[in-house]
N, C-alpha and C positions, 0 to 999 in steps of 0.2 A: 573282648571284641577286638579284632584286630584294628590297627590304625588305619589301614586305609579305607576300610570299611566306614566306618565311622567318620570321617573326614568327608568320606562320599556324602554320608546321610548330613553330615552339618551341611554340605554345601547344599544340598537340594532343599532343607529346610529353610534356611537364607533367601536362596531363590525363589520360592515359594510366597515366603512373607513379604519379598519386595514388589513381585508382582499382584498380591492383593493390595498392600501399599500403592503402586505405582497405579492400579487400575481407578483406587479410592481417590486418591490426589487428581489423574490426568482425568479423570470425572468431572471434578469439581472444573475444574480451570478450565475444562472444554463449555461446562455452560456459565461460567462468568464469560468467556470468550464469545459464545453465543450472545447473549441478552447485552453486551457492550456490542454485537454485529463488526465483531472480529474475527469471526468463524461462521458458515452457514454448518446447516445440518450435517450435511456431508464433510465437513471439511472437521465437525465438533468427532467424530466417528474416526477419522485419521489421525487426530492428534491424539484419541483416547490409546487407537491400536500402537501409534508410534510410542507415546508417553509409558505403557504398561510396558511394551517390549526392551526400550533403552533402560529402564528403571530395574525390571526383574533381572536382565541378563547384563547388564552391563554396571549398576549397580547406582549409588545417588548422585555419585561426582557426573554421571553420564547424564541423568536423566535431569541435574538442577542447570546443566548445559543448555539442554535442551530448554528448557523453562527461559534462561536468560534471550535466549537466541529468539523465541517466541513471544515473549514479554518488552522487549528490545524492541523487534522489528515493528509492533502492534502498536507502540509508542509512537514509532517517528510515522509510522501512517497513518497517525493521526494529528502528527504535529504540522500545523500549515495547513490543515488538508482544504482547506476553500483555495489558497495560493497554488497548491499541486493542480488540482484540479480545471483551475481556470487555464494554466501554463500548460500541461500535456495529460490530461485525465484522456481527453476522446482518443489519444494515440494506444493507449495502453489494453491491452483485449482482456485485462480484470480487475475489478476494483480492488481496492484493500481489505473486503471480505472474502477470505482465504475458503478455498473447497477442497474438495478430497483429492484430487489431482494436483492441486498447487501443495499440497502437505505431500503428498508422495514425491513429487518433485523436489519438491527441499527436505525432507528427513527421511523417503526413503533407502537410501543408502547409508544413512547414519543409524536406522532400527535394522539395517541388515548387518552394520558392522559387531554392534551391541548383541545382535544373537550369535555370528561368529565367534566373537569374545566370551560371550555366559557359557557355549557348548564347546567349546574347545577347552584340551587340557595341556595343548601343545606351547611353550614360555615363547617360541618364534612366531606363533599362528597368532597368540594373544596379542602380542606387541604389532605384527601388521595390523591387527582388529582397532586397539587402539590408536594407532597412527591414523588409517582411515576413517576411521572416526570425528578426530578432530581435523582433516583435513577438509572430509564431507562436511560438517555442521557451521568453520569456521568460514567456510567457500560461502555456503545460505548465506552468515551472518553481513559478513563482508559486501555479496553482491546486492541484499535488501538495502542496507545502509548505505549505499552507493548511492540503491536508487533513490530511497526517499530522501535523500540529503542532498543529490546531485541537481536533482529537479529545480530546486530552488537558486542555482546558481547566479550569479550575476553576469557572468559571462557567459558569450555562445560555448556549447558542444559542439564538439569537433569528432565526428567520426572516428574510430580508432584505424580504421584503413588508408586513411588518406589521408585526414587532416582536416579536411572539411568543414567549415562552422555549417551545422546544420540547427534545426528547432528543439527546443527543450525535448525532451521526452523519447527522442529519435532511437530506435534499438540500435546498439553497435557505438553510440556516443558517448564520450568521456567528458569529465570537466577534474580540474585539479582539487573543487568539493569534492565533487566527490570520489577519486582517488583516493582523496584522506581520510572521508566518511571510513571508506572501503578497509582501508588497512587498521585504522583505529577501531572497528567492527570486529575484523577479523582480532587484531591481537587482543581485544578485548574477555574476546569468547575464549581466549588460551588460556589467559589469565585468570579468569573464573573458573574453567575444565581443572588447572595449577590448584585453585584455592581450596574446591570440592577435596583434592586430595590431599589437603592437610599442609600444601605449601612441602610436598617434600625434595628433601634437593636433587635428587636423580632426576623430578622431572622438569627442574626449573627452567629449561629450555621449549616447555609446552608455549607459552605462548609466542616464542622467535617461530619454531613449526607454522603452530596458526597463522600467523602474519603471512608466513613467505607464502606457505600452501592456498590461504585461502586469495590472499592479492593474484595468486594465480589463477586460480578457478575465478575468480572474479573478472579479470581479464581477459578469459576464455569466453565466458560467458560474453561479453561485451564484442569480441571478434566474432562468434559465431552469430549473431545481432546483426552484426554488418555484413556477414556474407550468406550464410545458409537459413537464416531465421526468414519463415514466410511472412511477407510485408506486401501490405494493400495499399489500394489508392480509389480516395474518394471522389469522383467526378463531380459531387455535388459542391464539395468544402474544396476542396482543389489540396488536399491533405496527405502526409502518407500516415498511415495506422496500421495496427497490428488485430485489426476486427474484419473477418469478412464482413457484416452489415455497421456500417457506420454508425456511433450515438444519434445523427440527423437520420436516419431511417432510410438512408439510398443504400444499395448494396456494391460491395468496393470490389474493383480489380485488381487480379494478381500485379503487382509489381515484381519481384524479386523475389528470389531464396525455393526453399521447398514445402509443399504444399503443406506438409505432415509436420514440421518444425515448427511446433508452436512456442512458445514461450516457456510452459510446463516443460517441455523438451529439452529445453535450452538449457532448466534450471538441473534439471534432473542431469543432462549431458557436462557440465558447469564443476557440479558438483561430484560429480566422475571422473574430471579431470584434476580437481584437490586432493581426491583421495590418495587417486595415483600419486601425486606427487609428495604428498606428505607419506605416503609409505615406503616410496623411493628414499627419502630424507632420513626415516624412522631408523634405520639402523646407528644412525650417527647424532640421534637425539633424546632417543627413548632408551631405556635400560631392557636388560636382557627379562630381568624379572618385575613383571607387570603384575 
């Protein structure tokens, strides 16, 4: 049997088993995720298609990323959550039960890099797949941890365009929490991406990547918040939010930004902005053979 023949068929049998693996596993975790009301229905449906797809093509180091980055964020949104809640829950236009839109916004671009990666057989094509990868996933991890950790700060938020102390929960607002949340999230998700693969030294630079790339995407995310992100205003509560109908039941007026830039937008836009930049970076941190 020739070699490459046969290398072809091992690869596709690998692939195969991992995406029945990946489908078996991201099952299970979507209805623990469900029945813990970490996930609605739709959101349990996105995390199975994300979960099967980074796992079968991209392989376990990709897909127990994903797991961390999921398991992580579900944690601190639930840590404090009567504190979050009381401070900026009515600003926020979604709870901490994730839906099919909020999954596509944070891991669709990380199941698109993972299928690039599994279908390509090109060593430069793989190594972009994997740069954007951890730039997309480490951006999510970075700007959740931002938010559930920022929330809670002791100090005002200050707009990131101006400087502004603004109210807890403000889209566009920074606190130096959560700055730190941010980048200790993102280097976090590197160093676990590092570990899935055996800790090897070629890529011991994965988690400097993540850090830089995702505090990027993190702080994109955070400007676009203050300038383009569509923001309301409640005549009843005298509030600004990110919900056309207010938690009080009045319906809110356009403030600022654009009508279509929701939040999901943001995230999805966010995390399009890490990849880029961690792919820009990838030649000077990842090796040739991925």
């Amino acid at each position: 049997m020739p070699k490459r023949f046969y290398s072809d068929t091992t690869d596709s049998r690998n692939i195969s088993l991992r995406l029945m693996l990946g489908l078996l596993f991201s099952s299970s975790i979507g209805l623990v995720a469900y029945r813990r009301q970490s996930l609605d229905k739709s959101g349990v449906l996105g995390a199975i298609a994300s979960g099967t797809s980074i796992v079968g093509m991209g392989g376990w180091s990709w897909g127990l990323s994903l797991i961390y980055f999921f398991v992580s964020s579900s944690l601190l949104s639930s840590f404090q959550a009567q504190e979050k809640a009381s401070v900026a829950a009515d600003k926020f236009s979604k709870g901490s039960r994730r839906d099919l839109s909020q999954a596509a916004a944070n891991g669709g671009l990380a199941t698109f890099f993972a299928l690039l990666y599994g279908f390509s057989r090109s060593p430069s094509m793989r190594r972009i797949a994997k740069a954007g990868f951890t730039g997309a996933i480490a951006t999510a991890t970075a700007d959740t941890w931002a938010t559930e950790l920022g929330v809670l700060s002791t100090s005002s938020p200050r707009l990131m365009t101006s400087g502004k102390p603004v109210a807890p929960g403000t889209s566009g607002a920074v606190t130096l929490l959560g700055m730190a949340a941010s980048a200790l999230g993102a280097s976090s998700l590197g160093f676990f991406f590092w570990a899935g693969h055996g800790f090897r030294k070629p890529l011991a630079s994965t988690p400097l990547l993540a850090l830089l790339s995702g505090v990027v995407g993190s702080c994109f995310d955070s400007f676009l918040g203050a300038t383009l992100q569509a923001i309301y205003y409640c005549p009843s509560c005298k509030t600004e939010t990110e919900l056309r109908v207010h938690r009080c039941g009045a319906r809110t007026e356009s403030l600022r930004g654009l009508a279509w830039m929701n939040n999901d937008v943001v995230n999805f836009l966010a995390t399009a902005g890490g990849s880029a930049v961690a792919i820009g970076m990838g030649s000077g941190f990842l090796p040739e053979e991925v």
